[in-house]
C-alpha positions in Angstrom: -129.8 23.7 177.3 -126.1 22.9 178.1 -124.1 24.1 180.2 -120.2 24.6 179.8 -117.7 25.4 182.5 -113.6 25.4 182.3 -111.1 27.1 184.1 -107.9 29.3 183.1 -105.6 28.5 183.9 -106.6 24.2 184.9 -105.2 25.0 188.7 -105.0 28.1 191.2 -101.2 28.1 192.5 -101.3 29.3 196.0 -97.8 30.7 195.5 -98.8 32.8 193.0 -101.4 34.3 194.4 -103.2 35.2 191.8 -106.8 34.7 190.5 -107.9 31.9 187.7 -110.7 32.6 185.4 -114.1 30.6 185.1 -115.5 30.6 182.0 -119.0 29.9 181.5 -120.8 29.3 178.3 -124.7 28.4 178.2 -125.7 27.4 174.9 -129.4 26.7 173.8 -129.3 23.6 171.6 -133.5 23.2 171.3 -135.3 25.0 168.4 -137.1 27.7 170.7 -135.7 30.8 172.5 -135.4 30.5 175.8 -135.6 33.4 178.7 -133.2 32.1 181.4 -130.7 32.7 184.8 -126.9 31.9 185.8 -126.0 31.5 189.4 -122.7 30.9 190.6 -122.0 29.6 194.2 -118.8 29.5 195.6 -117.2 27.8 198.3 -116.2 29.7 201.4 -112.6 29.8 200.6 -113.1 31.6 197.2 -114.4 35.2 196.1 -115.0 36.6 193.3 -113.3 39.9 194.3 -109.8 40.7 196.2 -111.7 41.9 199.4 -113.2 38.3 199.9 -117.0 39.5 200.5 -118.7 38.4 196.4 -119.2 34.7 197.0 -122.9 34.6 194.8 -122.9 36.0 191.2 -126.0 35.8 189.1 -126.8 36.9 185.7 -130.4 37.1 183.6 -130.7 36.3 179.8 -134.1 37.4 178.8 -133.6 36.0 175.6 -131.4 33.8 174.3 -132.4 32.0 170.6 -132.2 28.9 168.8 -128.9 27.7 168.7 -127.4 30.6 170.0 -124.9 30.9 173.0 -123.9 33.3 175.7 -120.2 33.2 177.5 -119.3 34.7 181.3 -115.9 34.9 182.7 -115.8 35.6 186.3 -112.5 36.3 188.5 -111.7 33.8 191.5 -109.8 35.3 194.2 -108.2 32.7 197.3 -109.4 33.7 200.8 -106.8 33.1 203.9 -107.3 30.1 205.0 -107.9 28.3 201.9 -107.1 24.7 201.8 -105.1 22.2 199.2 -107.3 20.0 197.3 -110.4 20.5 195.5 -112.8 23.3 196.3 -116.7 23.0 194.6 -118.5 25.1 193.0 -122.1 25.2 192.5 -123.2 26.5 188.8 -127.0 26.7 188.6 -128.9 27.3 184.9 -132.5 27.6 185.4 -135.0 28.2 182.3 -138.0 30.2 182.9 -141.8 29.9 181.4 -142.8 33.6 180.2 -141.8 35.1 183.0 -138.9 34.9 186.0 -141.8 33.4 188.8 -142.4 30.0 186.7 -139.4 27.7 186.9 -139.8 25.3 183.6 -136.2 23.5 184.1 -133.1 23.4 186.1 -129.6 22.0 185.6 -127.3 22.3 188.3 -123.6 21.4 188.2 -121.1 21.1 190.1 -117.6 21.9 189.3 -114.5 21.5 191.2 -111.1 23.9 191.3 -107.7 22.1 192.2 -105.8 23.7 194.7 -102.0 23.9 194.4 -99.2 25.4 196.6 
């Protein structure tokens, strides 16, 4: 499994004021399919919507083959009160045995956004 994260554009721009896109892209490089999960943590300073309340988004591939990949984009919205700097985010990709109750693998990675005025 890899896992592979960028954002549009590189920065937010406080002045702006607008969001920046995370892209996502899990790819399966091994030669059996795979039943898998996405979750996306961000920091308190960050949402994924304009109100400021979506800070957890999780998504469920039940089957994703052999060499195959699957892309996300999410929106990332500033909160008041965000700082300049870096701010983390926590992307988790855990693979499943047969069924979503038996964890086989997880990769976790942590990603960080550059803050701008």
């Amino acid at each position: 499994m890899e896992l592979v994260t960028r954002f549009t554009p590189f920065r937010m721009k406080l002045a702006n004021r607008e969001p920046v896109q995370l892209f996502v892209e899990v790819l399966n490089d091994e030669k059996a399919d795979k039943m898998l999960s996405l979750s996306i943590s961000l920091d308190r300073t960050l949402s994924f919507d304009k109100g400021g309340y979506k800070t957890d988004a999780s998504e469920r591939i039940e089957k994703l083959a052999a060499g195959q990949s699957k892309r996300f984009y999410y929106d990332l919205f500033p909160k008041p009160g965000i700082r300049l700097g870096n701010t983390p985010i926590k992307v988790t990709l855990t693979e499943y045995y047969n069924s979503y109750e038996y964890v086989q693998n997880q990769v976790v990675k942590t990603v960080a956004l550059k803050v701008e005025e």
